[in-house]
C-alpha positions in Angstrom: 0.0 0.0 0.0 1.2 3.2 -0.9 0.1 5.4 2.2 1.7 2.7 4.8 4.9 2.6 3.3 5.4 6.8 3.2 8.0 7.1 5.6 7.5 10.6 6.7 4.7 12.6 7.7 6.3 15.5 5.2 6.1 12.7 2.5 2.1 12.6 3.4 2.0 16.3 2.7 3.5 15.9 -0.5 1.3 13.5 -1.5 -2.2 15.2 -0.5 -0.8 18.5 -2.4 -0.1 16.7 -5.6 -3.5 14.8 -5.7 -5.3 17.9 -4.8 -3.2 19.1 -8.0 -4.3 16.4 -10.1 -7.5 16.5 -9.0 -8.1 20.3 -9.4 -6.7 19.7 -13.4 -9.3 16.9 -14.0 -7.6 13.8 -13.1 -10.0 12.9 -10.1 -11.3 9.7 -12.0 -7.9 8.5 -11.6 -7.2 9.3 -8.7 -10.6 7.2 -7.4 -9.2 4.1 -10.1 -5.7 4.4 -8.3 -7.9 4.1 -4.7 -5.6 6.8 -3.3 -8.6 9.4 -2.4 -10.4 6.8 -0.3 -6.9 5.6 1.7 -5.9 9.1 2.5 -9.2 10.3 3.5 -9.4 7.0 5.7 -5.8 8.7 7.3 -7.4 12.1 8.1 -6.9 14.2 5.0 -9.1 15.8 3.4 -9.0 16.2 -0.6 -10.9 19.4 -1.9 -12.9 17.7 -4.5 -15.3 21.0 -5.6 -13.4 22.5 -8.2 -12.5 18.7 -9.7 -14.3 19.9 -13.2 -12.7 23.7 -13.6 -10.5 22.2 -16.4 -12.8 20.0 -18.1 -13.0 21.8 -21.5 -9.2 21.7 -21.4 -7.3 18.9 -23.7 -5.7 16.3 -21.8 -2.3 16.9 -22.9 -3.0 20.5 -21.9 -4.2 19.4 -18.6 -1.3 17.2 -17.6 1.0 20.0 -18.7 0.0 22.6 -16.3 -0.7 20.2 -13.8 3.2 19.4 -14.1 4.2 23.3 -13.9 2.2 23.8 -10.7 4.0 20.5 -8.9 7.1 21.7 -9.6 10.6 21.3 -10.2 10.2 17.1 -10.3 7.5 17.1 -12.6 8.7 19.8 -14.8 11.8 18.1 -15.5 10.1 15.1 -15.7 7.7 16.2 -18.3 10.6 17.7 -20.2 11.9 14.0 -20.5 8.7 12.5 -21.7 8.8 15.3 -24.0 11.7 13.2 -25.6 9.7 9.8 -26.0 8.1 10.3 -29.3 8.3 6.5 -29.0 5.5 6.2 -26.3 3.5 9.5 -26.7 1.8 11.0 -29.7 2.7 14.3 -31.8 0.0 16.5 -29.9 1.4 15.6 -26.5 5.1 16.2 -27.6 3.8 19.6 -28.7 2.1 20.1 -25.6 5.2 18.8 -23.1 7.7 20.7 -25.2 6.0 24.3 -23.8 6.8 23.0 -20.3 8.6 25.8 -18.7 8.6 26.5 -14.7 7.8 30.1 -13.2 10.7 30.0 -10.7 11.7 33.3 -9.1 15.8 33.6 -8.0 16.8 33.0 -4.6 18.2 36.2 -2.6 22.0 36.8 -2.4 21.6 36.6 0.9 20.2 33.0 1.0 22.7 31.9 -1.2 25.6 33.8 0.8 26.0 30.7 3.7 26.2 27.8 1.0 28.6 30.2 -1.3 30.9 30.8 1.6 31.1 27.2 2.2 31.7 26.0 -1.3 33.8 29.1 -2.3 35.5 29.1 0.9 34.8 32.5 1.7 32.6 35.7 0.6 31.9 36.1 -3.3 33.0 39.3 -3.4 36.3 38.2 -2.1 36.6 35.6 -4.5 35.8 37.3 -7.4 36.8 40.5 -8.2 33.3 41.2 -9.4 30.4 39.1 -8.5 27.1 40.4 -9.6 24.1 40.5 -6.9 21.4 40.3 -10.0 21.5 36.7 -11.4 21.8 36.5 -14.9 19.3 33.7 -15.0 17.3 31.5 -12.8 16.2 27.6 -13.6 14.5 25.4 -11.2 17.8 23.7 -9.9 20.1 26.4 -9.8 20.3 30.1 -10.7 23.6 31.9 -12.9 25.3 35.2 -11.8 28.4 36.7 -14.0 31.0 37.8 -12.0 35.3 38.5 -13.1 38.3 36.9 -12.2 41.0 38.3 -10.6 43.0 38.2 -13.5 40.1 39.7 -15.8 38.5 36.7 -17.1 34.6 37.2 -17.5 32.9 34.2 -16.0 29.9 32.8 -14.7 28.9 31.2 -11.4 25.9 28.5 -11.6 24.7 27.9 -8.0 22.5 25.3 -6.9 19.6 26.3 -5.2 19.9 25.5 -1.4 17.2 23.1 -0.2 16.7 21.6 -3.9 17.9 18.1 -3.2 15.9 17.1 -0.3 12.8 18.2 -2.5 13.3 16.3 -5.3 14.1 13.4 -3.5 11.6 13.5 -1.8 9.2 14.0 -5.1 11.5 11.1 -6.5 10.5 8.6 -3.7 6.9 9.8 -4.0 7.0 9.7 -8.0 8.6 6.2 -7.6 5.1 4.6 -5.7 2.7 6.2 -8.0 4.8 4.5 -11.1 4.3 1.2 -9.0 0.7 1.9 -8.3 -0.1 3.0 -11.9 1.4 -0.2 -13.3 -0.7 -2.2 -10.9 -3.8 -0.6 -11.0 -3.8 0.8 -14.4 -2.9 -1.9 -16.9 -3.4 0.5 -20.0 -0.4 2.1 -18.4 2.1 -1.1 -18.3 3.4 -0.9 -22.1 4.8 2.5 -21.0 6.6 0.9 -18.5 6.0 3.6 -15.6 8.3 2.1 -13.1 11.3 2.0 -15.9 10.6 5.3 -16.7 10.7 7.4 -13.0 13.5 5.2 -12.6 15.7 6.5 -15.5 14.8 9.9 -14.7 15.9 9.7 -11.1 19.3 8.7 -12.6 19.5 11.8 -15.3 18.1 14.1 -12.6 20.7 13.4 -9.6 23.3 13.5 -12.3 22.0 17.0 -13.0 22.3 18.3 -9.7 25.7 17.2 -9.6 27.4 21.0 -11.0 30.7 19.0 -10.8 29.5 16.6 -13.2 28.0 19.2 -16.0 31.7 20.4 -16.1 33.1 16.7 -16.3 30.9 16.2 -19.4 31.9 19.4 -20.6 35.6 19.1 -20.6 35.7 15.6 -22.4 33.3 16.7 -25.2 35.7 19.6 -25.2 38.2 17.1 -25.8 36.6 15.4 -28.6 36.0 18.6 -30.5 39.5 20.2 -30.4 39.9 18.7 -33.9 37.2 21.8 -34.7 38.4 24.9 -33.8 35.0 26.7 -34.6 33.3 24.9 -31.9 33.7 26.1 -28.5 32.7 24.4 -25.5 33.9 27.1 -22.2 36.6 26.5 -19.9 36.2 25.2 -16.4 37.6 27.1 -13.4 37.6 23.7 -11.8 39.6 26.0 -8.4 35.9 27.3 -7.6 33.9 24.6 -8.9 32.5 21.9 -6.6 28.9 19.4 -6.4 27.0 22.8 -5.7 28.4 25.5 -8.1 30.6 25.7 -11.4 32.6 28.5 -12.1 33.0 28.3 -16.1 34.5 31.3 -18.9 31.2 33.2 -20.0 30.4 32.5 -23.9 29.8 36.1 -25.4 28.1 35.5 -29.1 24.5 35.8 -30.4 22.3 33.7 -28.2 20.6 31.1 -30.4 17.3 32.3 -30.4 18.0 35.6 -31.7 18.7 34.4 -35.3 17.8 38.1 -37.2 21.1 39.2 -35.3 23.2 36.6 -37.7 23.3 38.9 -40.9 26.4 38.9 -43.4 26.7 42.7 -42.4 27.7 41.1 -38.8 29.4 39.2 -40.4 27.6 35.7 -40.5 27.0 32.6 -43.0 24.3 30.9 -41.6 24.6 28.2 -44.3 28.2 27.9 -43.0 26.8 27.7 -39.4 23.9 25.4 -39.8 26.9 22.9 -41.3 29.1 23.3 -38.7 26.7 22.8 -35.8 25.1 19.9 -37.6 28.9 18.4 -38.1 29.6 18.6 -34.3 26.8 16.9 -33.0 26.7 14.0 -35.6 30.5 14.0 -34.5 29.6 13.7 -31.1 26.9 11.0 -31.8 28.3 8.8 -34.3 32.0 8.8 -33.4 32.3 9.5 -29.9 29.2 7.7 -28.1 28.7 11.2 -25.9 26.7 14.0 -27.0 24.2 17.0 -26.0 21.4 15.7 -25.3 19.5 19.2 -25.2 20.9 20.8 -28.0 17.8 23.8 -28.4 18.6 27.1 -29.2 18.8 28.7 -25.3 22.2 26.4 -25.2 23.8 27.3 -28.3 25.6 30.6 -29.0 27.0 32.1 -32.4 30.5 33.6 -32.6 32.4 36.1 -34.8 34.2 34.3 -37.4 31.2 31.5 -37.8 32.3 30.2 -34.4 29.7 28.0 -32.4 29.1 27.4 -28.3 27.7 25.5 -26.9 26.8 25.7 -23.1 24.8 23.9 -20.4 25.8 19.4 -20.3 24.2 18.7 -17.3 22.1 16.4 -19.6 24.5 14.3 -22.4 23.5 11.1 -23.8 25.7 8.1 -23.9 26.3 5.7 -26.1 28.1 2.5 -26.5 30.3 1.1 -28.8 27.5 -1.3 -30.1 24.9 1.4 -29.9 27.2 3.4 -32.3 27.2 1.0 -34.6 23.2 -0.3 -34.7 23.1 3.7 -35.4 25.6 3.5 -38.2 23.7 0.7 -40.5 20.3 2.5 -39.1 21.1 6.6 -40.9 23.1 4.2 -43.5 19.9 2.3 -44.1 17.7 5.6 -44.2 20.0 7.6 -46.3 20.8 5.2 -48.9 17.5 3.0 -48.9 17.9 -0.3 -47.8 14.8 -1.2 -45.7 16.3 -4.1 -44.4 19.0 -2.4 -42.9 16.2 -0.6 -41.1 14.4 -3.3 -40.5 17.1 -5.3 -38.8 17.9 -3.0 -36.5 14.8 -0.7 -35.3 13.6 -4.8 -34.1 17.0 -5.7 -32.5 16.0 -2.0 -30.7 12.7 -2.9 -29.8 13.4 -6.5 -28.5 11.2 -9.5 -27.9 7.8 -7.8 -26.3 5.2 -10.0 -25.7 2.8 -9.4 -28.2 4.5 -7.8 -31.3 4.7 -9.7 -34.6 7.7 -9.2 -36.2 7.2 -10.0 -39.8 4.3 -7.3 -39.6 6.5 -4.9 -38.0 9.1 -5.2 -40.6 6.8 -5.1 -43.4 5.6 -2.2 -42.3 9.4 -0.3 -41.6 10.3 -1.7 -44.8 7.7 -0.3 -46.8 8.4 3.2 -44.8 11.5 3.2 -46.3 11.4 2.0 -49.4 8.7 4.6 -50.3 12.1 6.9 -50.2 14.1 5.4 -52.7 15.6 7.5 -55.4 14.8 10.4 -53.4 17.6 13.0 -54.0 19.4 13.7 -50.4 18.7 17.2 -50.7 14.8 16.3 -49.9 15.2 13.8 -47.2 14.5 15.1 -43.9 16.3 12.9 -41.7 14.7 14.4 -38.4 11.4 13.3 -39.8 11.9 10.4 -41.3 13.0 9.0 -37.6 9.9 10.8 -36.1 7.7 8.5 -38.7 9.8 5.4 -37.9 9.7 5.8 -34.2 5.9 6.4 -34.2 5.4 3.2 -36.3 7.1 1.8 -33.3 4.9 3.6 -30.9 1.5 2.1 -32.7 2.7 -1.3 -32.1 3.6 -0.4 -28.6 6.9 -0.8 -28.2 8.9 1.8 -26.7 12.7 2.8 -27.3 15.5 1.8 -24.4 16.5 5.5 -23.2 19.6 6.3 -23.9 18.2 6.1 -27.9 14.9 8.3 -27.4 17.5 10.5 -26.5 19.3 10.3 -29.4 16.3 10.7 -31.4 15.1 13.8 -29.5 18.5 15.0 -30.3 18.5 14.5 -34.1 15.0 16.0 -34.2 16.5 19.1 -32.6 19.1 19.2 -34.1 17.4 19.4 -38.2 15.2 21.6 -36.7 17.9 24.1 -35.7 19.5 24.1 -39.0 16.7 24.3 -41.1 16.0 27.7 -39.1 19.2 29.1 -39.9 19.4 27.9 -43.5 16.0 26.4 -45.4 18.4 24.9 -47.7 20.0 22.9 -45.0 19.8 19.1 -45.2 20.8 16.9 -42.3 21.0 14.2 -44.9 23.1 15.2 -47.5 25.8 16.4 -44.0 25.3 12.9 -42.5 26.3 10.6 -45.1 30.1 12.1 -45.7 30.4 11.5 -41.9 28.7 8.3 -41.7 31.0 6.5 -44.9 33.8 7.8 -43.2 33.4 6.3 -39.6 32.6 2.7 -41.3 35.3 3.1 -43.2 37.4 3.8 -40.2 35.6 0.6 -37.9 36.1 -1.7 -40.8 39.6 -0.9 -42.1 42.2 -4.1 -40.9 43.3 -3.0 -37.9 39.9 -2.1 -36.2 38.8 -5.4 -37.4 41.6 -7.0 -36.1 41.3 -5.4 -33.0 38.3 -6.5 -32.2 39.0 -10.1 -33.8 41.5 -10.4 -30.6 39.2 -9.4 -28.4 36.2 -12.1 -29.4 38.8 -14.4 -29.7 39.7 -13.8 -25.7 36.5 -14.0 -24.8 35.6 -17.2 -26.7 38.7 -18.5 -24.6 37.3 -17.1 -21.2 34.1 -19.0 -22.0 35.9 -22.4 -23.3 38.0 -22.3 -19.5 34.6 -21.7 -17.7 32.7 -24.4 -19.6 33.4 -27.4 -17.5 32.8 -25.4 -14.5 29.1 -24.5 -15.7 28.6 -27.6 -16.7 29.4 -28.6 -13.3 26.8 -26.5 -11.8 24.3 -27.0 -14.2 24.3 -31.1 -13.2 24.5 -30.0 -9.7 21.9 -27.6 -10.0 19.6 -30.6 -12.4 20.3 -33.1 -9.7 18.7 -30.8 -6.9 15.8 -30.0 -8.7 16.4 -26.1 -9.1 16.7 -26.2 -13.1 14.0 -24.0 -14.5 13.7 -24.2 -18.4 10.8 -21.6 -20.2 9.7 -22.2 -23.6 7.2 -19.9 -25.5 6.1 -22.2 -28.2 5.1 -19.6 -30.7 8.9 -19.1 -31.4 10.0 -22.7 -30.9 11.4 -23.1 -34.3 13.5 -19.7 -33.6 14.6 -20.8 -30.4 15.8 -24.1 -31.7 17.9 -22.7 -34.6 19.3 -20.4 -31.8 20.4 -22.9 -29.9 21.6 -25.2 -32.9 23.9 -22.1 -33.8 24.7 -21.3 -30.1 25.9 -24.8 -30.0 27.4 -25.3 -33.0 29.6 -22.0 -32.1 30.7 -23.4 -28.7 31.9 -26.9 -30.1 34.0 -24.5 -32.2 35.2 -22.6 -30.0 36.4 -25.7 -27.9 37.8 -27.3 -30.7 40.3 -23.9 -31.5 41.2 -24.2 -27.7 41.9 -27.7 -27.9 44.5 -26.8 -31.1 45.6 -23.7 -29.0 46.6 -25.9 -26.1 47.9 -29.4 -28.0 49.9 -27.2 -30.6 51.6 -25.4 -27.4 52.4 -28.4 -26.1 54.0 -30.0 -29.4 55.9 -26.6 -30.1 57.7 -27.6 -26.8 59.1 -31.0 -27.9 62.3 -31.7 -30.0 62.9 -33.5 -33.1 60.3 -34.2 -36.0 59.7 -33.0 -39.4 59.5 -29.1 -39.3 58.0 -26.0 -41.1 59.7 -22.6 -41.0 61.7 -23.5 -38.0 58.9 -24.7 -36.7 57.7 -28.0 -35.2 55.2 -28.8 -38.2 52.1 -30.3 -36.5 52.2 -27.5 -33.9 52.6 -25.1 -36.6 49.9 -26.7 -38.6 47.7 -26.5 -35.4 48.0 -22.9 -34.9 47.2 -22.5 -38.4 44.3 -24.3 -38.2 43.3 -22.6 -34.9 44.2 -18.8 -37.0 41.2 -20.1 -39.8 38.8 -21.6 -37.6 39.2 -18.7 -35.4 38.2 -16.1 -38.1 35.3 -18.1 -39.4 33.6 -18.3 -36.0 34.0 -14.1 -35.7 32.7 -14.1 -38.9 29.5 -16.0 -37.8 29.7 -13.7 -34.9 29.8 -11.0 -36.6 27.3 -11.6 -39.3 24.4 -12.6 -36.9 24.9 -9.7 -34.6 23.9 -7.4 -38.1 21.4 -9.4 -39.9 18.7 -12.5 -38.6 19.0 -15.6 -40.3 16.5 -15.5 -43.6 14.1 -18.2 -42.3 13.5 -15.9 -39.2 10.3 -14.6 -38.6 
């Protein structure tokens, strides 16, 4: 029950002020499904219920966006990310969740003063040798000031609001049991996976609050894009920066959103800008698996010379090696047209749901795509075109894992932000140079070889470990605790899966074995020989070398494509 497991009797106060919230914007039906009225009224408080219908006539995404704004900081963030799952939610309530803003006056210097002193170690005005009193702007977690260095550097000082973490934890915990009530008691809800969602956002939001960590991000994508002098990412005073404010060089330029200031008389291409923004990103996407996750125009700036900033990581997206390269054959696929491509890997993204029909799905993505082919680059929007493919996703309810949605949201952004500052802009036609040129670079010989070695190491882990799990799977038989599920609509698929699985492993115990026996017979004297060598040990290494590369070939192959008879 969610009321008896609230620790706190503040956590109780919480709760009746965000269902009176809820209920006040029209939501009092579910808050009677959800049985939450009933149990806190039961616990002595009372819910105003007369003013239930003032929003009726309002649309529901409108109604759960200002709901959002007048919880607060939580909610408004976490609207913001659900803003970024066109996966899960429908065009009208991105719209609607993208105008999420919160109303949040700036603390007082003089409530920030005890917590500045403490991080700064000692008064601002000390520190610095200006610091002004008037922030320059103020955000739900923390609030900027501009203030100089001793040395005359212009800076500025983000500062976390005091008091901020308690409250969002204690919205997170609170956020957290709704999710597990919702998923219980709602089961519309459970394809949107509630639970997975608060969860991920807790992780992206205490990462936020972490100032430290914003400057971490910021230094190692500054890293990445010193090959590009015209992108600027600004320096880190790292001697005043700490969990609870950054010190970092203030970015002077044209703020993004103030695009009539970038004229040629000023001196700016916007053509030339929209192509070197769009070049950094898909940089930071493609080739180094850590990007911007929020790249709108309040975090970009435009500098003399053509020269872009960008400002503001506390939220980047990750991505792995194997990530990166699902993406690669995925804009590859879209760019080029080969529906299969696309295919293959939107279903490796979505996984095995219960429910979902492959060969429909794939039908369907492939006959997206394919209605692009022969279209010239210059009229593919990219942007779009993975808007469409994620919503074919969303109507057969499958959702995105995270760290891609937020890819997505990215690339979206991104098109949009250089088709404002040049109509002829196209996100395709910048991609594909990039996107040849980083599989060129992961399949030339020594990338392939590199990673050759390392399958080979692990196929040798597994071949030491065998008899041992062998060991505990007979043990484990023997006592009764083997478990084996089968779901007999994809029995056929399963079998093949383990016919290959198996096939591999006997393979991969059969290179050991030549490993091991030709190490032995390169350590005994005498015999016929082969380049100095002992010849049979020679010949076994060989053979290990061959069979070796065929079974990362196999690898390789069905990590890219399914097997044709799969369904």
């Amino acid at each position: 029950m969610l009321i008896e497991t609230l620790g706190t009797a503040r956590d109780l106060g919480r709760l009746q002020e965000i269902l009176g919230v809820l209920i006040r914007h029209g939501f009092g039906d579910t808050v009677r499904r959800l049985g939450l009225a009933d149990r806190l009224e039961r616990a002595g408080h009372m819910l105003k219920w007369e003013h239930a219908a003032d929003l009726a006539r309002v649309e529901p995404p409108a109604q759960v966006r200002l709901a959002l704004e007048e919880l607060g900081p939580t909610f408004v963030k976490f609207g913001q990310i659900l803003a970024g799952r066109a996966d899960l939610f429908g065009p009208e309530w991105i719209a609607e969740l993208e105008k999420l803003h919160s109303q949040v006056p700036a603390v007082p210097l003089d409530s920030l003063r005890p917590q500045l002193r403490d991080d700064l170690g000692g008064e601002p005005e000390a520190v610095f040798a200006r610091f002004d009193t008037e922030p320059l702007a103020a955000a739900s977690i923390a609030q900027v000031h501009r203030a100089q260095l001793h040395d005359g550097s212009e800076v500025v000082v983000k500062i976390r609001r005091p008091g901020i973490t308690d409250v969002i934890e204690a919205d997170l915990r609170l956020l957290g049991r709704l999710a597990a009530l919702a998923e219980t008691e709602l089961p519309a809800l459970k394809p949107y996976h509630p639970q997975q969602l608060v969860r991920e956002f807790a992780r992206s939001l205490r990462r936020e609050l972490n100032l430290a960590a914003e400057c971490r991000h910021a230094e190692r994508i500054a890293q990445n894009m010193a090959a590009l002098p015209h992108i600027v990412i600004p320096r880190v005073h790292w001697q005043h920066t700490g969990e609870r404010v950054n010190v970092q060089d203030c970015v002077q330029g044209v703020p993004g959103g103030q695009l009539d200031r970038l004229t040629h008389e000023a001196g700016f291409d916007r053509a030339v800008l929209a192509r070197r923004g769009a070049r950094a990103v898909l940089q930071m996407i493609v080739r180094d698996g850590i990007f911007h996750a929020d790249p709108h125009p309040g975090n970009v700036f435009y500098l003399p010379g053509n020269g872009i900033a960008f400002i503001d990581f506390g939220m980047v997206g990750r991505l792995s090696q194997r990530r990166r390269s699902e993406l690669l054959h995925l804009l590859l696929g879209l760019v080029e047209g080969q529906p299969h491509t696309v295919a293959e890997v939107l279903l490796d993204w979505a996984g095995d749901e219960h429910g979902v029909q492959p060969g429909q799905l794939e039908t369907e993505i492939e006959a997206f795509v394919d209605q692009y082919h022969g279209v010239p680059l210059a009229q593919l929007n990219l942007g779009q075109m993975l808007a469409d493919v994620t919503a074919i996703l969303r109507e057969h309810r499958l959702g995105l894992p995270p760290d891609l949605a937020l890819l997505i949201k990215a690339f979206i952004s991104l098109e949009g932000m250089g088709r404002n500052l040049d109509p002829e802009f196209h996100m395709a036609a910048e991609a594909l140079p990039l996107l040849r040129e980083v599989a060129q670079q992961r399949y030339a010989p020594r990338a392939v070889a590199r990673r050759s070695w390392q399958t080979l190491r692990q196929l040798l882990s597994t071949a030491e470990r065998l008899p041992e799990d062998l060991g505990r799977l007979m043990r484990n038989a023997r006592r009764g605790r083997l478990q084996v599920g089968i779901e007999v609509a994809h029995l056929k698929r399963v079998g093949d899966q383990i016919d290959r699985a198996a096939n591999r492993l006997a393979m991969a115990l059969v290179i050991a074995a030549l490993i091991v026996g030709s190490s032995i017979v390169m350590t005994v004297r005498g015999g016929p020989t082969l380049f100095g060598l002992p010849a049979f040990g020679f010949l076994g290494f060989f053979g290990a070398v061959v069979c070796g590369l065929w079974l990362v070939r196999a690898i390789w192959r069905s990590s890219h494509r399914r097997d044709d008879d799969s369904a």
